[in-house]
N, C-alpha and C positions, 0 to 999 in steps of 0.2 A: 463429265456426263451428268446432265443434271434432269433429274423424275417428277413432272408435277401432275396433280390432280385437277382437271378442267370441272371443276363442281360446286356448289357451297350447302351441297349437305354436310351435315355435322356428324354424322353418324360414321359417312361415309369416309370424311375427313380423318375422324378420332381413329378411325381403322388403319387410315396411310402410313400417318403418322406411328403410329404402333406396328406394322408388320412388313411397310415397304423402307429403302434409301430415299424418302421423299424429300425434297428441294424446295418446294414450296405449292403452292396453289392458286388456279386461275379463275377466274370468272367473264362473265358479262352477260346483259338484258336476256340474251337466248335460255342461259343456262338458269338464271333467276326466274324466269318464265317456266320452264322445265319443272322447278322445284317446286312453283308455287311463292305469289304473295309474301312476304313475311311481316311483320306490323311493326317492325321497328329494323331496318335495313343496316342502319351502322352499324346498332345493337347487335345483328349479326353477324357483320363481319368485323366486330369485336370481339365475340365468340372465335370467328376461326384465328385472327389473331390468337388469341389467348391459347388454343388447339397445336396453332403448330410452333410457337413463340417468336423468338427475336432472331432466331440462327434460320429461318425459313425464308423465304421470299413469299409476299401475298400481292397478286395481280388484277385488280379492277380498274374498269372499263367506264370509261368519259363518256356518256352520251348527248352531251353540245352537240351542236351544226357547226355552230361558229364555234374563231380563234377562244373569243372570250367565252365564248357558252363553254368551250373544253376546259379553260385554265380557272371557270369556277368553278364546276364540277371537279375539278381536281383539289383545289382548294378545300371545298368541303371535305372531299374525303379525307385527304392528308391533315386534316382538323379533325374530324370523328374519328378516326381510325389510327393513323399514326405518319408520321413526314416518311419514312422506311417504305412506305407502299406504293410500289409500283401501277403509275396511269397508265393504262391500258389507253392510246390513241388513236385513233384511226392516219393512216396514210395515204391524204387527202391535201389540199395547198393549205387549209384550214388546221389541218392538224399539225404538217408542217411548222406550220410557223408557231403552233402551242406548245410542239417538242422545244424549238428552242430557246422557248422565253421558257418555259419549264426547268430548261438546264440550267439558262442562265443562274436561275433561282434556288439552284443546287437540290429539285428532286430528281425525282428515279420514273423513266420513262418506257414500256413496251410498246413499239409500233407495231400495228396490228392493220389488219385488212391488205396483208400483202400478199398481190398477187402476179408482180413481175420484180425481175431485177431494177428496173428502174427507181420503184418505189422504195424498192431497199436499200437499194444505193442512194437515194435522196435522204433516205433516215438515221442510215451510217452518218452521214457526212451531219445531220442534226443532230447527234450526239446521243442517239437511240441506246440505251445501255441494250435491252432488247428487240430484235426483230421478231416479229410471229407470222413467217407466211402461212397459208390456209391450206396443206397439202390436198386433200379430198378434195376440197373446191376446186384450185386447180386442175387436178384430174378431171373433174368433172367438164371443165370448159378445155380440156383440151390441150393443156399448158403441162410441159414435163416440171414438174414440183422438183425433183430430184435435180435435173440443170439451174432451175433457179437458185436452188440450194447450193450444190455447187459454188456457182459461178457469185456470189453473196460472201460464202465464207474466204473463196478466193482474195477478193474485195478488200476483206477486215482484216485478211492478214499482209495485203499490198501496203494497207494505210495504219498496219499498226494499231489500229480501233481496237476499245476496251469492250463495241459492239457483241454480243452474242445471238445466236439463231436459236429463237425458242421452237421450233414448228408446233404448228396447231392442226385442228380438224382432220384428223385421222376417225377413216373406217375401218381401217385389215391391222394389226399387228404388224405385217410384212409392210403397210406404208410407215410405221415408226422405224422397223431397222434400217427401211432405207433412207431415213433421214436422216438418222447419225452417221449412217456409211456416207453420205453427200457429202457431211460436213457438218450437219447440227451440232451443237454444242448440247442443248434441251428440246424435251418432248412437254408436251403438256397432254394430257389424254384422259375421258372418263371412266371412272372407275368400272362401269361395266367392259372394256374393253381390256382391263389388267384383269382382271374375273376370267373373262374367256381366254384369254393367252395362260393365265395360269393354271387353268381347270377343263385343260383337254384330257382326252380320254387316258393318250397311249403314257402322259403325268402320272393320273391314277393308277393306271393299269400295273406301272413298275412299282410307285409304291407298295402296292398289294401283291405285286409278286414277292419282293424285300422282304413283307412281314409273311406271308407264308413259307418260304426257304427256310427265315431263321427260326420258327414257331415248328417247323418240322426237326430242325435239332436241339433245342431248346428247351420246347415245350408251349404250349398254346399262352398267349396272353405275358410270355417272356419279355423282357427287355435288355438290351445290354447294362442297363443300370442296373439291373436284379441279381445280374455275376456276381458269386463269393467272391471275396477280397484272394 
């Protein structure tokens, strides 16, 4: 089960990495837009390299049209940043055929923009180390995320594939558990959404009941640390 951060704040990042099991970090144009500008783009996700190191996994996104417009864009990053960094693809005939000149070439690939079995079953078989279908998106047109997911992991495990399920584009908490329950192997989600899963009320409410139980036998501002030996 593997936690990643859909983001390339730094702040936001250096936080993951310090208080969550985090696996690595995602991006692409939406989420760089989100952020804002930055005036040196490698520079930065040189930065979040450096943030989560060599044991993480770091995910950006190809925006080519074309086979070649993908597999330079990938080039340059994999030159700026590091050959370890996973190309975020589009799952397209175009992107297709990027994953598997890609492979061929021994980098590291996430297909992305998926939103049927079909397309993932085509990226499997292109040697996708990564799939990302879109769960919210799906839902939103109407496609159960959860059978596609499924019916995918089913897939990777018929063919033995070293493939994994990253899901992406979650809105509720409850669409992440039921990705892993489908079959996900990985979530990728933004940091305001681990914020609000972890900072419900009925959370606090127990912790604060914890410290007032044991501060009533104790003594106000106690700790179990403070116990005589």
């Amino acid at each position: 089960m593997e936690w990643l951060l859909d983001t390339i704040n730094l702040a936001a990042i250096e936080k993951g990495v310090r208080d969550l099991p985090l696996a690595g970090v995602t991006s692409n144009p939406t989420i760089v837009r989100r952020e804002g500008k930055v005036d040196d783009f490698f520079e930065h996700l040189r930065q979040i390299r450096r943030l989560i190191g060599d044991e993480r996994t770091l995910h950006v996104q190809a925006v080519g049209q074309t086979t070649a417009g993908i597999l330079a864009d990938a080039h340059r990053i994999m030159t700026e940043v590091d050959s370890a960094t996973y190309i975020k693809i589009p799952t397209n005939a175009a992107g297709l055929a990027a994953m598997k000149q890609l492979k061929a070439e021994g980098g590291h690939v996430t297909a992305t923009a998926i939103y049927s079995e079909f397309q993932g079953r085509l990226a499997i078989a292109a040697g996708a180390d990564y799939l990302a279908p879109y769960v919210n998106r799906m839902v939103n047109m109407n496609i159960d995320a959860n059978q596609v997911i499924a019916h995918l992991a089913a897939q990777i495990e018929r063919d033995h594939a070293a493939t994994k399920i990253l899901a992406a584009s979650f809105h509720t908490v409850q669409q992440v558990n039921d990705a892993f329950t489908a079959g996900a192997q990985a979530v990728t989600m933004g940091p305001e959404l681990i914020d609000q899963a972890l900072g419900t009320p009925a959370i606090n409410d127990a912790v604060a009941q914890f410290t007032t139980d044991w501060e009533s036998l104790y003594g106000e501002g106690s700790t179990i640390n403070q116990l005589p030996e």
